[in-house]
HTML snippet that shows the backbone in 3Dmol.js (N, CA, C, O; Angstrom):
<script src="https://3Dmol.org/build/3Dmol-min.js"></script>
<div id="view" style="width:600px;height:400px;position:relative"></div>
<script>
const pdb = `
ATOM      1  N   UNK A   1      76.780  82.358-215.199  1.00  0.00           N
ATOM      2  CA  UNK A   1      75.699  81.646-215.824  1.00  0.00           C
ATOM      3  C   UNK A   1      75.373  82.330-217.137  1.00  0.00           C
ATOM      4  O   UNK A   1      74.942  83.481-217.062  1.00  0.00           O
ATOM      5  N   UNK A   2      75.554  81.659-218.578  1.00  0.00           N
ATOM      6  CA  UNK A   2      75.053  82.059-219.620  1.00  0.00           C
ATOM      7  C   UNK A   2      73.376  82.267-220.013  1.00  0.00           C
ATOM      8  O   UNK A   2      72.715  81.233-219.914  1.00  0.00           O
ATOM      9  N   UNK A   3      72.798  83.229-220.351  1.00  0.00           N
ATOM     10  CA  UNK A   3      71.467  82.893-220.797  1.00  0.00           C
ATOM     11  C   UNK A   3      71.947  82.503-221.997  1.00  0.00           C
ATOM     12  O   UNK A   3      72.990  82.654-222.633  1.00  0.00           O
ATOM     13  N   UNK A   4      70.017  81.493-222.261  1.00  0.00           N
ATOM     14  CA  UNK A   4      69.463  80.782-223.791  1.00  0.00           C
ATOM     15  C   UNK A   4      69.024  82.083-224.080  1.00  0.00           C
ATOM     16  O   UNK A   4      69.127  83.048-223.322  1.00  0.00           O
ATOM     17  N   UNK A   5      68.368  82.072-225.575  1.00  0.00           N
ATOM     18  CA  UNK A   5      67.434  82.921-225.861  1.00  0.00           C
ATOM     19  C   UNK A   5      66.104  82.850-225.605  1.00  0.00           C
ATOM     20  O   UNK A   5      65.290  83.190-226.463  1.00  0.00           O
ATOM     21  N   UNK A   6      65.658  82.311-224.157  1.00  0.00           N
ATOM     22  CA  UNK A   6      64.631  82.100-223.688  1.00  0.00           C
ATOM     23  C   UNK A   6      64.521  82.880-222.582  1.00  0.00           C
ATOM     24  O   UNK A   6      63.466  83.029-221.965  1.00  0.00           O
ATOM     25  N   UNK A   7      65.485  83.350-222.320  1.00  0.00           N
ATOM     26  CA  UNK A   7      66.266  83.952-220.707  1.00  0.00           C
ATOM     27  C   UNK A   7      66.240  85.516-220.655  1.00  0.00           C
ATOM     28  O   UNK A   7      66.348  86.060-221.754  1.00  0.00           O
ATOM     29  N   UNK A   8      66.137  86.185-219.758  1.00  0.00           N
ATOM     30  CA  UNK A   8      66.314  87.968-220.302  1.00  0.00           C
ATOM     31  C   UNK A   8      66.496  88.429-218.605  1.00  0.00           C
ATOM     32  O   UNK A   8      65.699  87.960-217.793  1.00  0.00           O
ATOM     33  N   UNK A   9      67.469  89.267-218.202  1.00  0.00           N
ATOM     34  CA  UNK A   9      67.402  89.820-217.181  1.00  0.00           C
ATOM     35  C   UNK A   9      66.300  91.174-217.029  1.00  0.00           C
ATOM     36  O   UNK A   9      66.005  91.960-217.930  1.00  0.00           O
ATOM     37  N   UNK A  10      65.874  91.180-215.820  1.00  0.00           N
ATOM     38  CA  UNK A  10      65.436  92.012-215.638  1.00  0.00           C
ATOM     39  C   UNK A  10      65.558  92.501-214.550  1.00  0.00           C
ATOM     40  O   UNK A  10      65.814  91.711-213.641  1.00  0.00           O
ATOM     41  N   UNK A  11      65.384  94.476-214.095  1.00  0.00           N
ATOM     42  CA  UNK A  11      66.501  94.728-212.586  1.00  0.00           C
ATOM     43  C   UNK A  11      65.181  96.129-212.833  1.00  0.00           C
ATOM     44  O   UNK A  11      64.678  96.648-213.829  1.00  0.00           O
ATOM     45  N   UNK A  12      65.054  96.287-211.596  1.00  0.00           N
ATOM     46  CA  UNK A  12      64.190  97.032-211.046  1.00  0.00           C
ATOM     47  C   UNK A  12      64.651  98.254-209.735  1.00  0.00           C
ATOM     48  O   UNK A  12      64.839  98.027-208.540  1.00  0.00           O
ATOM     49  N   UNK A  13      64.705  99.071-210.199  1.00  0.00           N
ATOM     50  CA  UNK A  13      65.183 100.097-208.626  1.00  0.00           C
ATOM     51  C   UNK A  13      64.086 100.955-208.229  1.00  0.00           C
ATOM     52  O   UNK A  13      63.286 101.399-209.053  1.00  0.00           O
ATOM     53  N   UNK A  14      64.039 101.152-207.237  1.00  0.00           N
ATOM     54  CA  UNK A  14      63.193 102.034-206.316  1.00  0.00           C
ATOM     55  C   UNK A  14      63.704 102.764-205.252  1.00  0.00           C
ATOM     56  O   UNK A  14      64.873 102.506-204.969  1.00  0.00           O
ATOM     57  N   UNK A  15      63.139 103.609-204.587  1.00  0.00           N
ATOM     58  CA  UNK A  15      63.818 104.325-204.042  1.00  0.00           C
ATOM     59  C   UNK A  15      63.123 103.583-201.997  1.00  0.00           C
ATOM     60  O   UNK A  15      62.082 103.023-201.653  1.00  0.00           O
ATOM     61  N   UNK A  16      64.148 103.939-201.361  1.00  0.00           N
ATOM     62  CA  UNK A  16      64.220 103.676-200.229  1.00  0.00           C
ATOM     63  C   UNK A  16      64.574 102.240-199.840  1.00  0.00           C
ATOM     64  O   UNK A  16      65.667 101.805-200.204  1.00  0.00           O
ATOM     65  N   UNK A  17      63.710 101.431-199.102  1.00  0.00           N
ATOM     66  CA  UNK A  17      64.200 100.160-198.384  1.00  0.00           C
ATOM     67  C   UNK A  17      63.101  98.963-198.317  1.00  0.00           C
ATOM     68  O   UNK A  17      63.326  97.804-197.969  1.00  0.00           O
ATOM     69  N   UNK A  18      61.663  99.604-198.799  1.00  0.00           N
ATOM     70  CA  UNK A  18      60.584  98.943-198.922  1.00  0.00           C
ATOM     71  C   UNK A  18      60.458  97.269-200.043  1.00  0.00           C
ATOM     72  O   UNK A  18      59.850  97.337-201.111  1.00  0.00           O
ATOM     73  N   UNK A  19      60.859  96.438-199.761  1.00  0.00           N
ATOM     74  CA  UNK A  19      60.810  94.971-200.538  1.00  0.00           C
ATOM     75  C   UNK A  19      59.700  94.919-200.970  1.00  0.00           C
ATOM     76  O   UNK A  19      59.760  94.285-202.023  1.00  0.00           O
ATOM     77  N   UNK A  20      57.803  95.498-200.580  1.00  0.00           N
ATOM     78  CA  UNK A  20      57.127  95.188-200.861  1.00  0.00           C
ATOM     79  C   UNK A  20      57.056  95.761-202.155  1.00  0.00           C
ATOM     80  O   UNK A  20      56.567  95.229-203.151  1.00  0.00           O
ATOM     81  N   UNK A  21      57.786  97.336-202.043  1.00  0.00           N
ATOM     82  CA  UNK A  21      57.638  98.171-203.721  1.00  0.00           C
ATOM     83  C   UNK A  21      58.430  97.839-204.113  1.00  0.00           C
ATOM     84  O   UNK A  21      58.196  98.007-205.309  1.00  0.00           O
ATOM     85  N   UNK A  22      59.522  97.348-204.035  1.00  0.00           N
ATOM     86  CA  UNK A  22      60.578  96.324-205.324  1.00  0.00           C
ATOM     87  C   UNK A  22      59.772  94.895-205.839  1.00  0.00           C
ATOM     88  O   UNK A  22      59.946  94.256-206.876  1.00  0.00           O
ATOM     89  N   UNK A  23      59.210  94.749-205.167  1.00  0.00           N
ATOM     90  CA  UNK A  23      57.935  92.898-205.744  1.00  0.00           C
ATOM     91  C   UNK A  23      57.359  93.699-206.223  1.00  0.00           C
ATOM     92  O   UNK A  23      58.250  94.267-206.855  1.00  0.00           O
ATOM     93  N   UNK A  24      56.322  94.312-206.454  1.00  0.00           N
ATOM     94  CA  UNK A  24      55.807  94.861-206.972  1.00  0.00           C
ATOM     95  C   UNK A  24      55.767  95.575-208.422  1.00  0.00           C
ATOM     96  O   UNK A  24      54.881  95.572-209.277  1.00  0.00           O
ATOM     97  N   UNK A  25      57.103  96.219-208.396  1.00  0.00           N
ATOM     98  CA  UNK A  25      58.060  96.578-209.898  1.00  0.00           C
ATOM     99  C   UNK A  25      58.511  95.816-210.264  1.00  0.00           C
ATOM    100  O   UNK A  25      58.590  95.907-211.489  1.00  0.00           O
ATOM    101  N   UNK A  26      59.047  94.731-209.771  1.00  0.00           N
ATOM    102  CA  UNK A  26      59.547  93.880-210.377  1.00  0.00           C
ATOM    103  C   UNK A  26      58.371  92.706-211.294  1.00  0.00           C
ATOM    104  O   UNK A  26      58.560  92.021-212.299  1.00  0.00           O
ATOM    105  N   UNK A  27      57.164  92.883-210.417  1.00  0.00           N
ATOM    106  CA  UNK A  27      55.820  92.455-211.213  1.00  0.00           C
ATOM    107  C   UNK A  27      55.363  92.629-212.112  1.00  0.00           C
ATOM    108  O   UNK A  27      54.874  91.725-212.789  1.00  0.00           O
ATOM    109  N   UNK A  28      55.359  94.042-212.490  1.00  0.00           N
ATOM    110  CA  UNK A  28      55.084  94.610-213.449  1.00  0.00           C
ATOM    111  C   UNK A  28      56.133  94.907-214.542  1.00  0.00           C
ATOM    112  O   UNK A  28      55.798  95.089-215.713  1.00  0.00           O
ATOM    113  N   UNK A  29      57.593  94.958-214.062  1.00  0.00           N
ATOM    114  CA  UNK A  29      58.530  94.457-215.125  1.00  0.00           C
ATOM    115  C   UNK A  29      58.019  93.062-215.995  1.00  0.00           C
ATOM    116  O   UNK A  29      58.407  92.809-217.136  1.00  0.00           O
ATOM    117  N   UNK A  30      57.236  92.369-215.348  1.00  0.00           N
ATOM    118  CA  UNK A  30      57.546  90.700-216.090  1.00  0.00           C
ATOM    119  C   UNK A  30      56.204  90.809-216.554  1.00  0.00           C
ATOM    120  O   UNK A  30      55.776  89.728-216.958  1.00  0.00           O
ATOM    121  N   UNK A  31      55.552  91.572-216.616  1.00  0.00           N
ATOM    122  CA  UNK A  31      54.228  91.812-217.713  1.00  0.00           C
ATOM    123  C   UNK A  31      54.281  91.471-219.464  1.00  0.00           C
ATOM    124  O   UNK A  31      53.476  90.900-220.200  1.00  0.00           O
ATOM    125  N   UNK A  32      55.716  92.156-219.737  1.00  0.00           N
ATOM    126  CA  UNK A  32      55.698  92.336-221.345  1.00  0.00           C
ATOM    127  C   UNK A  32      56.066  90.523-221.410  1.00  0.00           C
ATOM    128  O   UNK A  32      55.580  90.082-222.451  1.00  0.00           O
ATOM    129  N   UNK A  33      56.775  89.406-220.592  1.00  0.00           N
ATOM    130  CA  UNK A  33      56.901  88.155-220.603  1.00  0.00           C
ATOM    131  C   UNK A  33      55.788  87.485-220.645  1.00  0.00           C
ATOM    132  O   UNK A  33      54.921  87.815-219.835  1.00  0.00           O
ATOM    133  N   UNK A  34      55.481  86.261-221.683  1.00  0.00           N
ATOM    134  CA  UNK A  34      54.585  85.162-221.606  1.00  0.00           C
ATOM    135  C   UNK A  34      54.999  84.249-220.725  1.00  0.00           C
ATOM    136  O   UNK A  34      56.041  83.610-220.867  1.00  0.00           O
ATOM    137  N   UNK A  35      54.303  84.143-219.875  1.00  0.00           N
ATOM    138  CA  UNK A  35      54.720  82.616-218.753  1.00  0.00           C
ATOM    139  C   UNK A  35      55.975  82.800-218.023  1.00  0.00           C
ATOM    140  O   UNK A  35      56.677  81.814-217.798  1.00  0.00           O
ATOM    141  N   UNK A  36      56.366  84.101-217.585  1.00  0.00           N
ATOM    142  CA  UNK A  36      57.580  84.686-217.258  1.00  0.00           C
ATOM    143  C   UNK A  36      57.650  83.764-216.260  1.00  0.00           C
ATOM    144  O   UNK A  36      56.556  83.352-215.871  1.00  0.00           O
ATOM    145  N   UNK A  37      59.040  83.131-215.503  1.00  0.00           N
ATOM    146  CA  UNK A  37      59.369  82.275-214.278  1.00  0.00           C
ATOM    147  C   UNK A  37      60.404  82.826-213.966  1.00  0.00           C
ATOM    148  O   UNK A  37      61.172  83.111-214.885  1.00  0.00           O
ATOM    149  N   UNK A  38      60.751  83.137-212.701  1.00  0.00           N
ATOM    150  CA  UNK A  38      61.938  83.971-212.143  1.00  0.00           C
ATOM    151  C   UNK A  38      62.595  82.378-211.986  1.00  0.00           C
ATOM    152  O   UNK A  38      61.957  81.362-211.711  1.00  0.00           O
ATOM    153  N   UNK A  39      64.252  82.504-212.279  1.00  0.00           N
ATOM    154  CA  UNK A  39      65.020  81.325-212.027  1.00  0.00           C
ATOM    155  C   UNK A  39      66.408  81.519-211.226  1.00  0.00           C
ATOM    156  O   UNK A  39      67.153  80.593-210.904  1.00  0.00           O
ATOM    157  N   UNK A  40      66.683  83.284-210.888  1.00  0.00           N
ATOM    158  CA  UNK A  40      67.666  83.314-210.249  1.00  0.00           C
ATOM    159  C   UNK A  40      66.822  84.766-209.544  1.00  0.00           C
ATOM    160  O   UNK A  40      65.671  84.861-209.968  1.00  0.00           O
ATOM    161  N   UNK A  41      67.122  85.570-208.823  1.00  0.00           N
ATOM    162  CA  UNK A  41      66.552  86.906-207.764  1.00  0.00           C
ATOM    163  C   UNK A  41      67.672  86.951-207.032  1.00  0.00           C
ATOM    164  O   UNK A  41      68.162  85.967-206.477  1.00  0.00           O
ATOM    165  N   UNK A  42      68.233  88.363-206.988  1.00  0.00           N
ATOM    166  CA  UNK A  42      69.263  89.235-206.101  1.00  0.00           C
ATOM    167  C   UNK A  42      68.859  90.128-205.852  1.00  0.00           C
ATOM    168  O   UNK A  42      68.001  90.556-206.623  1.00  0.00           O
ATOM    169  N   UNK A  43      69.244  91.024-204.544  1.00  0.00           N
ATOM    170  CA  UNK A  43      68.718  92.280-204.304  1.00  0.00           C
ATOM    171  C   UNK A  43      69.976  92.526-204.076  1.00  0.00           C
ATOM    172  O   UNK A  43      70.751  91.590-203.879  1.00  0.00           O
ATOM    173  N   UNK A  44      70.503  94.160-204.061  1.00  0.00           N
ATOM    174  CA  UNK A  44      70.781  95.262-203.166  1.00  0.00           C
ATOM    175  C   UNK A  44      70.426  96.421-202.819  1.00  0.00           C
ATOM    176  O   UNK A  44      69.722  97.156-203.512  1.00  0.00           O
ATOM    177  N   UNK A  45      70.953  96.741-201.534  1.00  0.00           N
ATOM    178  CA  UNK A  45      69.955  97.685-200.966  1.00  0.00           C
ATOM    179  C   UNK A  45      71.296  98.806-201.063  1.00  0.00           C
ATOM    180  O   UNK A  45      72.388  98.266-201.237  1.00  0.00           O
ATOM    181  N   UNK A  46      71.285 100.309-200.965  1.00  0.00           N
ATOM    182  CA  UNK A  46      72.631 100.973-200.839  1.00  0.00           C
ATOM    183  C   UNK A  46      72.156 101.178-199.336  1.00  0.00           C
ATOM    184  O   UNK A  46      70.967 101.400-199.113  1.00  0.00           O
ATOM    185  N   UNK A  47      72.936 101.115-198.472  1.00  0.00           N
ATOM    186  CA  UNK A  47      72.441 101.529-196.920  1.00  0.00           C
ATOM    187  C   UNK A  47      73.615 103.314-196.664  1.00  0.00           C
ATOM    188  O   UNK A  47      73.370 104.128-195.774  1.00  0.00           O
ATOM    189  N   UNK A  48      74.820 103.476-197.729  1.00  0.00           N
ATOM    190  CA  UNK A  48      75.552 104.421-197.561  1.00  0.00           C
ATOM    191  C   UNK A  48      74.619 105.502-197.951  1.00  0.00           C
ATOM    192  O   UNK A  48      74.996 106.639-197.663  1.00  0.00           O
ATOM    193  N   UNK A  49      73.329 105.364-198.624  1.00  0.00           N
ATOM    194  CA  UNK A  49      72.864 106.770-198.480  1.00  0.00           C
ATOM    195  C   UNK A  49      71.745 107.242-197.523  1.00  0.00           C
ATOM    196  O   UNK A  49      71.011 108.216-197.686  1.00  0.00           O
ATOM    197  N   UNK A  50      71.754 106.311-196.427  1.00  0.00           N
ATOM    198  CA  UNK A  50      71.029 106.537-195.193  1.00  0.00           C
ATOM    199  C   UNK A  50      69.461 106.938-195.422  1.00  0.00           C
ATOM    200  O   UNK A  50      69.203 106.584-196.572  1.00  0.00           O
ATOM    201  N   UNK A  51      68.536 107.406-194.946  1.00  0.00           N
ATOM    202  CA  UNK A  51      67.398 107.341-195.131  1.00  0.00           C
ATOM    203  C   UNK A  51      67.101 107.494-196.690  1.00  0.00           C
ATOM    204  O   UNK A  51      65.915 107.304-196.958  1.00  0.00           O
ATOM    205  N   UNK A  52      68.026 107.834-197.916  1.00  0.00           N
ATOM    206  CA  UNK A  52      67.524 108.186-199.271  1.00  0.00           C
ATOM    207  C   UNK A  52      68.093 107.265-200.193  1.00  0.00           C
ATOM    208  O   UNK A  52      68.115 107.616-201.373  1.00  0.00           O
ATOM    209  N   UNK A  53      68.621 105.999-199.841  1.00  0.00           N
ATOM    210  CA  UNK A  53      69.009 104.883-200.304  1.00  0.00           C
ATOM    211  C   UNK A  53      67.502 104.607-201.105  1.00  0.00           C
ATOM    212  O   UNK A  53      66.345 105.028-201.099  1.00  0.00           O
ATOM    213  N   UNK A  54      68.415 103.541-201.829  1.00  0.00           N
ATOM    214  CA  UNK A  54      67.920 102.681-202.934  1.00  0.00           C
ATOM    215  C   UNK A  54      67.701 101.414-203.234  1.00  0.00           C
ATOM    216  O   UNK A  54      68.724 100.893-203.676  1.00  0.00           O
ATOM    217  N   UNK A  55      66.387 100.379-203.154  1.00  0.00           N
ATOM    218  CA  UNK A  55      66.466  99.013-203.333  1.00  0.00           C
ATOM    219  C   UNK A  55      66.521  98.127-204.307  1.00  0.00           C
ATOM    220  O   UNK A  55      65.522  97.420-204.435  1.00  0.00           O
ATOM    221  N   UNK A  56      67.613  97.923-205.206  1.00  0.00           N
ATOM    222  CA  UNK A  56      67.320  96.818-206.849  1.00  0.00           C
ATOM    223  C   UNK A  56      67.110  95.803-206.370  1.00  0.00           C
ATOM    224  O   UNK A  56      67.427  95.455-205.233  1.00  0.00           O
ATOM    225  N   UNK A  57      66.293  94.919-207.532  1.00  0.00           N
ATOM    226  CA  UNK A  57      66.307  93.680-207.530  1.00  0.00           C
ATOM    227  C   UNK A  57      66.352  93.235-208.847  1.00  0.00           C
ATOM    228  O   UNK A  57      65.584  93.599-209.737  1.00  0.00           O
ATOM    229  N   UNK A  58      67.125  92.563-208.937  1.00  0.00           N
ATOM    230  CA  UNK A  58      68.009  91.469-210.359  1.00  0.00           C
ATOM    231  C   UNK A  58      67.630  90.443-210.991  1.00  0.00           C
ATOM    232  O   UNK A  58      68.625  89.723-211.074  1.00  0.00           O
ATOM    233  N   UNK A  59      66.761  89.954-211.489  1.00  0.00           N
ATOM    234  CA  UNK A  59      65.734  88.874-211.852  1.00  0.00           C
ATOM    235  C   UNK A  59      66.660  88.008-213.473  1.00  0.00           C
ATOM    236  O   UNK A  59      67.353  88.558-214.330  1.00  0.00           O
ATOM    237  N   UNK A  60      66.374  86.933-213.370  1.00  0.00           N
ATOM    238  CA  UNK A  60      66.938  85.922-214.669  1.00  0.00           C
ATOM    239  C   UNK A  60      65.394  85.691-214.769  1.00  0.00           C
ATOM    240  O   UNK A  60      64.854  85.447-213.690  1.00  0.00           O
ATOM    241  N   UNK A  61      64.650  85.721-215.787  1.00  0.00           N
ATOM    242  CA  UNK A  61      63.723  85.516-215.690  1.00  0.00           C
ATOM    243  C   UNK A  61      63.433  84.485-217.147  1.00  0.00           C
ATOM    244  O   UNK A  61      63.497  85.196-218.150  1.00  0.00           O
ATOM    245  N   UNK A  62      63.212  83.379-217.403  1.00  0.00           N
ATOM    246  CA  UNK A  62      62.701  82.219-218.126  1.00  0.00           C
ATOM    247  C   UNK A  62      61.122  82.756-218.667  1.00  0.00           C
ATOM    248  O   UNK A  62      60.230  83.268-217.990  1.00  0.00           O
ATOM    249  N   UNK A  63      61.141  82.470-219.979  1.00  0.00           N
ATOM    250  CA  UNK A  63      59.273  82.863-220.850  1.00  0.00           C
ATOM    251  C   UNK A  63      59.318  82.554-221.903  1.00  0.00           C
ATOM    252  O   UNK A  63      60.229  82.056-222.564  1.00  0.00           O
ATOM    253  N   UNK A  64      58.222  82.857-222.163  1.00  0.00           N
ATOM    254  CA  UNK A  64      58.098  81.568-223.747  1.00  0.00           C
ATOM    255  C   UNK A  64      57.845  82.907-224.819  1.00  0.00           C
ATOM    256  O   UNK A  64      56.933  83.734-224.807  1.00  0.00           O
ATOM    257  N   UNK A  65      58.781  82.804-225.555  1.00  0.00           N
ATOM    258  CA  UNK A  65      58.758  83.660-226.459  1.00  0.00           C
ATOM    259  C   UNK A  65      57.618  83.890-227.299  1.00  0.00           C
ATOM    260  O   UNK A  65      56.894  82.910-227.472  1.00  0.00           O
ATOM    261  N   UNK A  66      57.168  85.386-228.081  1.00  0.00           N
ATOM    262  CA  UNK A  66      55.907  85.470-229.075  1.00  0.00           C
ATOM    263  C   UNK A  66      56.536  84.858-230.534  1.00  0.00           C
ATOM    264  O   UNK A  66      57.577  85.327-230.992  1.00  0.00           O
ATOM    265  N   UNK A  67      55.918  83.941-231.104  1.00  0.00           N
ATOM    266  CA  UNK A  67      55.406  83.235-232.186  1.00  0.00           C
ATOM    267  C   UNK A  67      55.389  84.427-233.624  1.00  0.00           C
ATOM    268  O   UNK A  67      54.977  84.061-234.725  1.00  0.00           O
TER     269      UNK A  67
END
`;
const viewer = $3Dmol.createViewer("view");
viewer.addModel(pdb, "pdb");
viewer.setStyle({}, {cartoon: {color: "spectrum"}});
viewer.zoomTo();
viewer.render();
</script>
């Protein structure tokens, strides 16, 4: 999938397995966006580093550019 120049990824990591603190960062990633709309979301989790793994999440995120 190509982005417009309306489009901007954004990817967020945290540490452990918690989804509620990846929403969360990933919330506050989409702060500097006007009218930010998530249009695609992926996660991975690493599970090979056992309790000290890591959770991203991958955002396409749609906003209306500053003027």
């Amino acid at each position: 999938m190509a982005l417009i120049p309306t489009q901007t990824l954004v990817t967020v990591t945290v540490p452990g397995y918690n989804m509620e603190l990846a929403a969360d960062a990933l919330r506050q990633a989409l702060v500097p966006y006007a009218d930010a709309r998530i249009i695609a979301l992926t996660r991975n989790t690493n599970w090979a580093g056992s309790f000290f793994g890591k959770t991203s999440l991958v955002a396409v995120v749609e906003y209306t550019p500053a003027i």
